[in-house]
Every structure is written in structure tokens, then in C-alpha cells.
C-alpha positions in Angstrom: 69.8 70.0 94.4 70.3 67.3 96.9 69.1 63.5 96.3 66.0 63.2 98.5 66.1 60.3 101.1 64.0 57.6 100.0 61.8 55.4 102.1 59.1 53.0 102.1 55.9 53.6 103.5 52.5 52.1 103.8 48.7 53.3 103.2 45.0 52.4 103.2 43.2 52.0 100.5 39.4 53.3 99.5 39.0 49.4 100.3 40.8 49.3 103.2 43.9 47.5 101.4 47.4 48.1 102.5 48.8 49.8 99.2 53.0 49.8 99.4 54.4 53.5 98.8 57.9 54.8 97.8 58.4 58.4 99.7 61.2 61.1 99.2 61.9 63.0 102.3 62.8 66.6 101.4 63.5 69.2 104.0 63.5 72.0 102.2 59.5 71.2 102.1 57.2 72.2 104.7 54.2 69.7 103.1 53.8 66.6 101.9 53.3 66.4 98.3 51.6 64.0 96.1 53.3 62.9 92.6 52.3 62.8 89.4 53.3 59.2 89.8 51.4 58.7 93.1 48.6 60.8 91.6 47.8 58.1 88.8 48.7 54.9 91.2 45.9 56.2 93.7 43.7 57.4 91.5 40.7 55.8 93.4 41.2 58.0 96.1 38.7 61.1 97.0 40.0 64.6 96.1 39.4 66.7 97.7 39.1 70.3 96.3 40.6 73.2 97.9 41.5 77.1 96.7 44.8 77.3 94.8 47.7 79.0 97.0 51.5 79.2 96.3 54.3 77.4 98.5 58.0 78.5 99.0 60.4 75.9 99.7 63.4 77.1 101.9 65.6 77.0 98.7 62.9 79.8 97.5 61.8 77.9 94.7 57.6 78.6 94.2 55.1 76.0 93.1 51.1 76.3 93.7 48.7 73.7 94.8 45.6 73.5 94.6 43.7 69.9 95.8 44.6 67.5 98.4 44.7 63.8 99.5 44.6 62.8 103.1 46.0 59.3 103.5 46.2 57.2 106.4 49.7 56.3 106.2 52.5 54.2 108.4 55.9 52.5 108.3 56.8 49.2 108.9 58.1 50.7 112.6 55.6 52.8 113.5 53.2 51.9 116.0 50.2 53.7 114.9 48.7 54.8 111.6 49.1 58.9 111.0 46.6 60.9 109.0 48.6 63.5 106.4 47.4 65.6 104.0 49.4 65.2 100.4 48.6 68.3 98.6 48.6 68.2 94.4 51.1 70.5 92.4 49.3 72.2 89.5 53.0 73.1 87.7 55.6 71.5 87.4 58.6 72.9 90.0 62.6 72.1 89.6 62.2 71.8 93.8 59.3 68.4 93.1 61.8 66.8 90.8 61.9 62.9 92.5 63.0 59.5 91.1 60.1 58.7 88.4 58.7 55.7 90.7 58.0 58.1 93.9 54.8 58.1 95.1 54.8 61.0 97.6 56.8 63.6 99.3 57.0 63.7 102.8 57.8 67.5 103.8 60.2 68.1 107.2 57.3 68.3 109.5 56.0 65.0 108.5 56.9 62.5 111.6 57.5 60.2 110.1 60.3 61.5 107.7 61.4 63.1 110.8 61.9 59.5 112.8 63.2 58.4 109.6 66.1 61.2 109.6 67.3 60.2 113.1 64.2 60.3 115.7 64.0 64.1 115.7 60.4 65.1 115.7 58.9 68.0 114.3 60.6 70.9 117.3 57.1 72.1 118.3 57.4 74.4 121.5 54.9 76.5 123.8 55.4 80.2 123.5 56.2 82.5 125.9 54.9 86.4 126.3 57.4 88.7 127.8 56.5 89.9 131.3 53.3 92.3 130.6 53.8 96.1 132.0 52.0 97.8 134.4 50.6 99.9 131.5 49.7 97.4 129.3 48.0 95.5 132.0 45.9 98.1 132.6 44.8 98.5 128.8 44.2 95.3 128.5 41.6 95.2 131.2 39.7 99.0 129.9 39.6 97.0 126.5 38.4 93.8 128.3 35.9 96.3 130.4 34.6 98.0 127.5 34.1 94.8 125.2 32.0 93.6 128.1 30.1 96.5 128.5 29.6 96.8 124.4 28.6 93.1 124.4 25.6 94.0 127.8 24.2 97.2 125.6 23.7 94.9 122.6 22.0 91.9 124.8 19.9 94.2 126.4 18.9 95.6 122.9 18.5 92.2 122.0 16.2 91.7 125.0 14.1 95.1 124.3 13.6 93.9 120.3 12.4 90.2 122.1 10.0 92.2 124.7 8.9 94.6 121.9 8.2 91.9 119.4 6.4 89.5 121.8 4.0 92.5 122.9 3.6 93.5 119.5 2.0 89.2 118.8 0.0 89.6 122.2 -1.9 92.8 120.5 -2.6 91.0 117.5 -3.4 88.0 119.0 -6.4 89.7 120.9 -7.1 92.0 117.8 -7.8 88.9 116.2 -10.0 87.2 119.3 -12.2 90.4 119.2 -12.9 90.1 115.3 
């Protein structure tokens, strides 16, 4: 295994402190992780709880997290503070192995490990559909035609129930000013 990059970062605090951070970059990651380390230096800050789900890094090593911390975090470049969400490893994973002071990971589509690795951000791009057919154009408007006309029978039941119900509170309402 490679020897993560190391940089130092900057956070918030519960108190609104500036609390100093030592990150690893690892691209093999695709989130940010919190250390054990980090997890006992910010101890103060909220938890919170989430389902447990497993996470492959591109070397195909496994871990599973399971809680998260979302830190407002920042470099001594940056121009603006960026909200990220350091999730908390519930085993232990040859892939998590850092330098015992590290705070946190910082995944490869974290932007700031990404400006810190040259000034490539995260490649994010628009996708394209292929040209649409004849064919499928055409079943795509019967489905659009028939959802419509599913969705008009069910608000006109809805309507009828309403109608029904309201006519139904009429009769007892001058059942009741006859008694």
C-alpha cells in the first residue's frame, strides 16, 4: 500500500472553535473517513446514526460503516468553508491503515484533496441519451398517455368518494335537525 498524502486542514467546533486537523488523502477511497484518532479528538461532536453498509475501495479491500460526522471543514487556501460527511469504520481494514496522529481521511471526491493533488476537481459531467428511435418515442408517449389517464380514473374516484361522503354528512346532518 501506498503512503497516503498528508495535509492539514481546518474545522469548526460544537463551539464554533477552529480545531487544526491532520488528513490523509487516499484515492483508492471514494468517502471520507473518520479515525479512530479523530473519533476520540472530536468526541464533542454529534453522531449521527445511520444503517450499517459495506464500502469497496478500488484496491477491493471491504470495510463497513455505520455512523457519520459532518464537519464544516477548510484549508488554509480555500476560500470557503465545505460541509463533508466523515463516515465511522466499525472494523478495522488494512485499506484505513494511516499515520497514528491522522484525524481524517479525505476520499478522492473530496475537493479539497482533489485541489490538494494538483487542482483537479472531482470530473463530474452531464450525461448524454443516445438519439431516441422512432419506436421508442412512441412508447414512451402510450406509457406517458396511459399513466395520465390511470392517474384521471383515480382523481375522479377520488372526487366520487368526496361527493359520496359529503352527501352522506348532509343526510345525517338533517336526520339529526328532524330529531
Amino acid at each position: 500500500m501506498a503512503h497516503p498524502h498528508l495535509m492539514r486542514i481546518y474545522c469548526t467546533g460544537p463551539n464554533e472553535g477552529c480545531i487544526g486537523l491532520k488528513a490523509a488523502i487516499m484515492t483508492d477511497l471514494d468517502i471520507n473517513i473518520l479515525t479512530p484518532h479523530g473519533h476520540r479528538d472530536l468526541a464533542n461532536f454529534p453522531i449521527r446514526e445511520g444503517g450499517e453498509f459495506s464500502v469497496q475501495a478500488s484496491t477491493e479491500d471491504v470495510f463497513t460503516v455505520r455512523n457519520c460526522v459532518h464537519l464544516h471543514i477548510w484549508t488554509d487556501e480555500s476560500t470557503r468553508l465545505e460541509l463533508v460527511i466523515f463516515y465511522i469504520p466499525t472494523d478495522d481494514s488494512p485499506i484505513l491503515q494511516t499515520p497514528p496522529d491522522v484525524h481524517v481521511i479525505l476520499g478522492r471526491n473530496s475537493i479539497l484533496a482533489a485541489k490538494e493533488l494538483g487542482g483537479r476537481l472531482p470530473s463530474i459531467a452531464p450525461l448524454r441519451l443516445g438519439r431516441e428511435s422512432q419506436s421508442q418515442a412512441e412508447e414512451r408517449e402510450r406509457t406517458r398517455d396511459s399513466r395520465r389517464q390511470q392517474a384521471a380514473k383515480v382523481q375522479e374516484a377520488r372526487i366520487e368518494r368526496e361527493a359520496q361522503q359529503s352527501k352522506a354528512e348532509e343526510e345525517k346532518r338533517r336526520q339529526a335537525r328532524r330529531s
